[in-house]
N, C-alpha and C positions, 0 to 999 in steps of 0.2 A: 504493500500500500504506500502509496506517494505522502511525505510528509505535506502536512498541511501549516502552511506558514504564517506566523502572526504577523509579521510587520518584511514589507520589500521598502527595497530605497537604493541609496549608495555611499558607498564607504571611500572616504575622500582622505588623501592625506598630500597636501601642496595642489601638484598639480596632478600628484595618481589618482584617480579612479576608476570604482568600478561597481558594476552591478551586486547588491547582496540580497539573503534572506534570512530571517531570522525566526526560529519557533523559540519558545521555554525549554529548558532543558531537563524542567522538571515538570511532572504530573501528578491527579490528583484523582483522575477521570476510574482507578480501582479503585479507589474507596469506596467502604458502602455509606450510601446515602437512603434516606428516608424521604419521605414523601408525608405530611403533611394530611391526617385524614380526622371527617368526622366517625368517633368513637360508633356513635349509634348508628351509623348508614354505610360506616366503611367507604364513604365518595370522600377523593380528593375536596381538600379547600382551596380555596382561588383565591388570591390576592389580586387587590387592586386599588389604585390610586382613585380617591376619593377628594373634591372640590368640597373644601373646608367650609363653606358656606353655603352652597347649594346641598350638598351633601350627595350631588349625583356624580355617578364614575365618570374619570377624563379618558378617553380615547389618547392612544398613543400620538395620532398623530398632533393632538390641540396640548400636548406635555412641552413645556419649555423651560429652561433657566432661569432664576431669578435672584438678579442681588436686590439685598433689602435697604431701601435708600430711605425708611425713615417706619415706622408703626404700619403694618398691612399696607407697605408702600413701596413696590418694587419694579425696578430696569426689568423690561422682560429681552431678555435672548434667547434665538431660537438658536437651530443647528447652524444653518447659514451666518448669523451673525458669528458664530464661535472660528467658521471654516476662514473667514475674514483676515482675523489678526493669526491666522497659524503661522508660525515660524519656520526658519528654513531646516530645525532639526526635525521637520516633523518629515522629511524626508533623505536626507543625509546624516552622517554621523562625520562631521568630519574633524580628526585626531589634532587637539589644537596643542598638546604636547606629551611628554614623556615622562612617567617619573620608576624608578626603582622598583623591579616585583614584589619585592619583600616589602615596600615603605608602606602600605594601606593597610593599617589595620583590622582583622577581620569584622569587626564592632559594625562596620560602614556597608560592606557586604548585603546587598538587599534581596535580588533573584537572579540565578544564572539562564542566560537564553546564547543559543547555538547561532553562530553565524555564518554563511556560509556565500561562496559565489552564488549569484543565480543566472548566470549563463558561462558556456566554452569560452566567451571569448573575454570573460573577468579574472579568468582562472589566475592568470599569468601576476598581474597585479594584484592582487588576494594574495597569493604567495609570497609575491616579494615583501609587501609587507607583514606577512606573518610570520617571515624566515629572519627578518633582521629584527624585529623584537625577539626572538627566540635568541638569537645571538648576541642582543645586548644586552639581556635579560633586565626586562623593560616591559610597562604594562602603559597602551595608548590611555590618553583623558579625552573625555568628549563627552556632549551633550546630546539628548534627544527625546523628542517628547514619546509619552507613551503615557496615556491615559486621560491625554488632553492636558497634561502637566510635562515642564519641561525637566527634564532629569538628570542630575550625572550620572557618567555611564566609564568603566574603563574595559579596554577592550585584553583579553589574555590571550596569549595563541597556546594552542591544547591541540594536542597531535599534528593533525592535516586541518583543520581548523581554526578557529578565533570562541573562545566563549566571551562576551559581553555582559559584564555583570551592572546593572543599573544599583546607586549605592544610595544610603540611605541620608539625608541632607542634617547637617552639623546640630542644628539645633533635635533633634532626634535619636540623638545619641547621649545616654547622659554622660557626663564625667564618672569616671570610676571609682578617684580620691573617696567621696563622699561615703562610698558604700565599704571600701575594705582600710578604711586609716585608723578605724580599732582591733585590725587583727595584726597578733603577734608577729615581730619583726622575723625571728627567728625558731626554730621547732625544736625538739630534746632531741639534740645530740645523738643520745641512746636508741629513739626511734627512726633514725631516719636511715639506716643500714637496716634494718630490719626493713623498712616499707620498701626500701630498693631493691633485696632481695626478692621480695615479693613481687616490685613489679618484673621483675628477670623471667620468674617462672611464669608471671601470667602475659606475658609477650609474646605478639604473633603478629603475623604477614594480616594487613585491613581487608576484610570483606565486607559487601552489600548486605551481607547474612546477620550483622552484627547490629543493623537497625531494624529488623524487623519488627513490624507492629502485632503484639502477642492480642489486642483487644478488636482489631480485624480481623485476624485468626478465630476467635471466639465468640465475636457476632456473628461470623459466615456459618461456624457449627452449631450458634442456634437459630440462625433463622433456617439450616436446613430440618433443624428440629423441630422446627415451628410447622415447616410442608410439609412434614409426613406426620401431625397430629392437628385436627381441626380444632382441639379443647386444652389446653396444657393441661399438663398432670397436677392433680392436690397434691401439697403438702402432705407429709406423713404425721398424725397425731402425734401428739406425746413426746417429740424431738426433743432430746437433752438440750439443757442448756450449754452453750459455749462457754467454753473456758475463756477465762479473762487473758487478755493479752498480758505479755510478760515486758518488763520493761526492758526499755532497750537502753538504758546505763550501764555500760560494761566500760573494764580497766581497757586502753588500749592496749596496752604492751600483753596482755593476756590475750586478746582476736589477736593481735597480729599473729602472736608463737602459733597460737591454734592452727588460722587463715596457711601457715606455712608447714607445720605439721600435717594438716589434711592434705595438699598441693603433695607435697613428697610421697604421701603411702600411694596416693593417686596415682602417683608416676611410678612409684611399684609396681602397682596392684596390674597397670595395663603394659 
């Protein structure tokens, strides 16, 4: 199946250009989702915008923008007014400088989307520029709108591609200071060969496998639970009651020996 692309345009740096496309690089579309029903009739609910003082529903197409220029007093813009003032990143992205791979802090980082030629004869330019940031190890700056809002954007080059990451804008980030300048400057001494041992043995090569969502997993096996019974099963009478949770105050230096004693018979045992 041909990917389906969110945004075309072109990817400018001086005077190179060239044709691109860009989809998200992430998805969302396996998730389970729900639908919205009445309890008693089992029929979908319908939403819809409602005219606050007639109280009768707007058709899509009489729906407009509005800033509020004083008490139930607003500029109205429609689509066309909006298409008016679009700017020129609403179709180029083009790289107004360079700075350092490593210099962006992840904090900034908002969503990654794939960028790619979108034609033979972009190819050649697409490369060149994605082979000498590879080589100066270098991440492009640049702007572009996407979502009707204009956005920084820096561009990575990731194999035979570019991922474009749109980043999140300064005031949106809080300061860090504020939240960790009362924790201790330095750990015991004592523990911290111990936690590093630990982490030795719990080290490994990253897989995909290591984010898996166990509460998707467990909706998918009960809503198959759900099709093959028209009634959920009762309750069983008389169920004991649950033991109380146990607290979870424990010494460290005692988890950690444990956390390292189990890891070893482990590695025995297989």
């Amino acid at each position: 199946m041909a990917p389906r692309y969110y945004w075309k345009g072109y990817l400018k740096l001086s005077l190179v250009t060239c044709p691109v496309a860009m989809t998200p690089a992430t998805s969302e579309s396996e998730k389970v989702r729900f639908h919205t029903l009445n309890k008693d009739t089992g029929n979908r609910v319908v939403s819809q915008y409602i005219d606050s003082v007639t109280g009768k529903p707007v058709t899509d197409k009489n729906e407009a923008k509005g800033y509020a220029r004083g008490e139930n007093d607003y500029v109205i813009l429609t689509d066309e007014d909006l298409d008016r003032v679009a700017l020129d990143t609403v179709k180029t992205i083009d790289i107004e400088k360079f700075v350092p791979a490593d210099s962006i802090e992840w904090v900034y980082l908002e969503k990654p989307h794939y960028l790619m030629p979108d034609d033979a004869v972009g190819n050649e330019a697409f490369a060149v520029i994605r082979d000498a940031m590879k080589s100066d190890k270098v991440v492009g700056v640049s702007k572009l709108v996407m979502g009707r809002r204009e956005r920084a954007v820096i561009l990575e080059p990731r194999d035979e591609g570019i991922v474009l990451w749109s980043l999140r804008f300064g005031d949106e980030v809080r300061p860090e200071d504020s939240y960790f300048e009362d924790i201790e400057d330095e750990a015991d001494p004592d523990l911290v060969p111990l936690v590093e041992k630990l982490i030795k043995q719990k080290s490994s090569h990253w897989s995909p496998n290591m984010v898996s969502d166990p509460i998707q997993t467990s909706l998918l096996k009960l809503i198959e639970e759900k099709k093959k019974a028209l009634k959920p099963k009762k309750a069983a009478k008389g169920k004991a009651a649950e033991a109380p949770p146990k607290s979870n105050v424990v010494n460290i230096m005692d988890a950690l020996r444990k956390s390292l004693e189990a890891d070893l018979k482990g590695r025995k045992a297989g």
